[in-house]
Each structure stands twice: as C-alpha cells, then as structure tokens.
N, C-alpha and C positions, 0 to 999 in steps of 0.2 A: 525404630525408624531413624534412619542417615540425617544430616544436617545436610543441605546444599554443598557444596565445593567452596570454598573463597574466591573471591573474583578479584579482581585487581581493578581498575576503573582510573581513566585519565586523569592526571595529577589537578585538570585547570578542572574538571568536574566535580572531583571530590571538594576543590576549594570552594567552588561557587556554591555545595549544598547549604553548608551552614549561615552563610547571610543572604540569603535568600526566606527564611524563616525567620533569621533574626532581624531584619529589616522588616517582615510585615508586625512581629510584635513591637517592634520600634515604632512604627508610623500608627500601629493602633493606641498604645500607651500615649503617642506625643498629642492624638487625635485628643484623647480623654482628660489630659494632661491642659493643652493650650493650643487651640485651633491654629494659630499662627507656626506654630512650630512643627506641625503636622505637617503643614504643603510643603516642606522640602525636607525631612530627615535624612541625616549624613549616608550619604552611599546608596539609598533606595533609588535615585534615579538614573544613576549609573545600572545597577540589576534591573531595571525596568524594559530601558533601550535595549542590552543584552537578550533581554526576554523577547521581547518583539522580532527582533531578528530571527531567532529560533523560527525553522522550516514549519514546525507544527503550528504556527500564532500568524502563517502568511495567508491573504484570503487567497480562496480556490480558482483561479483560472482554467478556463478553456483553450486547451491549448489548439492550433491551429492544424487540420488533420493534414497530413502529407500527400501531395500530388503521388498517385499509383494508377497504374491502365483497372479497367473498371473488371475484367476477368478474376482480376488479384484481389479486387476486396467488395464484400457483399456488405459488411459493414461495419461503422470506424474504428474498429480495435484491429481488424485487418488491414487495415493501412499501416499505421504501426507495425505489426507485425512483418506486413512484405516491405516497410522501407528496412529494418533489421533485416530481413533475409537478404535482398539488395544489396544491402552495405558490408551484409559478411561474404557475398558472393555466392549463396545458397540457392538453389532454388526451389520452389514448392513443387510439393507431390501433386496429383490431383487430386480432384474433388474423390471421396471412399463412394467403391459400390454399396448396394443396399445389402447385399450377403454380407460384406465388411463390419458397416455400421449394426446390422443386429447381431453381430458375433459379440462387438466391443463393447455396445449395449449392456449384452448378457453377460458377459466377464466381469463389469466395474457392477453391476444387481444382484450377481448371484455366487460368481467367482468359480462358475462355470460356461462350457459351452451350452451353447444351444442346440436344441434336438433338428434334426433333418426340417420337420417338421414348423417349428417354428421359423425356420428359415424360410423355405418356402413358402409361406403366411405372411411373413412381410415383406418378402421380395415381389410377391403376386397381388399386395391391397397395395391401389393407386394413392393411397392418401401419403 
C-alpha cells in the first residue's frame, strides 16, 4: 500500500501547529504547577483570540433569505439559488414533467431506464 503524496501546507499554518499544543501543555503544567501562573501563560492568549476568529468557532446565523417573485422559489434554498441565477444572468428551466422526473428517478436507483410501463404508472397515479 502507497503512502499519501506530500502536501505542502501554508507557511503561517504549519507555524501555528506546534504552539498551539504546546501552549495547552503549558497552561496545564502552569495550572498544576501555581494557579496564578496558569491565568495567563506566555503566548496562549494571543492563540486563543486567533482561535476564535477561525470561521469554524463563529456561532451559526440565519442568514436573511433574498427577495425573489414567488414562481422562482417554493422554498428557501431556491431563493439562493435564483438570486445566483439572476446574478449570473441564467435563467431557470421549468418545473420537470412527470415522464422526466421518473426517468431521472430510475437512473440515480438503478442506473437504468425505466420500462414503458413504469412510466406510465407514475405519470397516470395522481399522488
């Protein structure tokens, strides 16, 4: 079995790996060490701030859905969506017939077509 490839990884990334571990065994040590010296070990709260920043440690907002005519979105991911169509100048196909949607049904289930038959099964039940 292959090893992975080598990666190469932003110079400020790599730097920030290693204290980042050695500042939490620092502040654990200082913690066990002398309570007073614990609440501020050298450069942990410079990486702390840093840390917070980071997009993954921001809480989750709701973002605000985009004004769209009410034909274009059934519901709020299609807003998004048709303001990105909008803004690339695209416009949307229509809605798929019922012959369509069990064709592409059957293809992503089975990774084939569907028989005459089942077409006609679900183009013909109202549900």
């Amino acid at each position: 079995m292959d090893s992975p490839p080598p990666t190469t990884r932003p110079g400020r990334r790599v730097a920030a790996l290693p204290r980042w571990p050695a500042a939490t065994v620092v502040a654990t040590l200082l913690a066990m060490a002398s309570p007073t010296l614990a609440a501020d070990p050298p450069g942990a709260q410079a990486i702390v701030e840093s840390a917070a920043k980071h997009w993954a440690f921001q809480t989750l907002r709701r973002p605000a859905l985009p004004p769209v005519p009410a034909p274009e979105a059934s519901n709020p991911v299609d807003r998004f969506v048709a303001r990105g169509l909008r803004s690339a100048g695209i416009e949307a196909a229509g809605e798929a017939d019922r012959a369509t949607l069990v064709r592409r049904v059957a293809f992503t289930l089975t990774g084939l077509p569907p028989t005459p038959e089942q077409i006609a099964d679900y183009v013909g039940d109202p549900r």
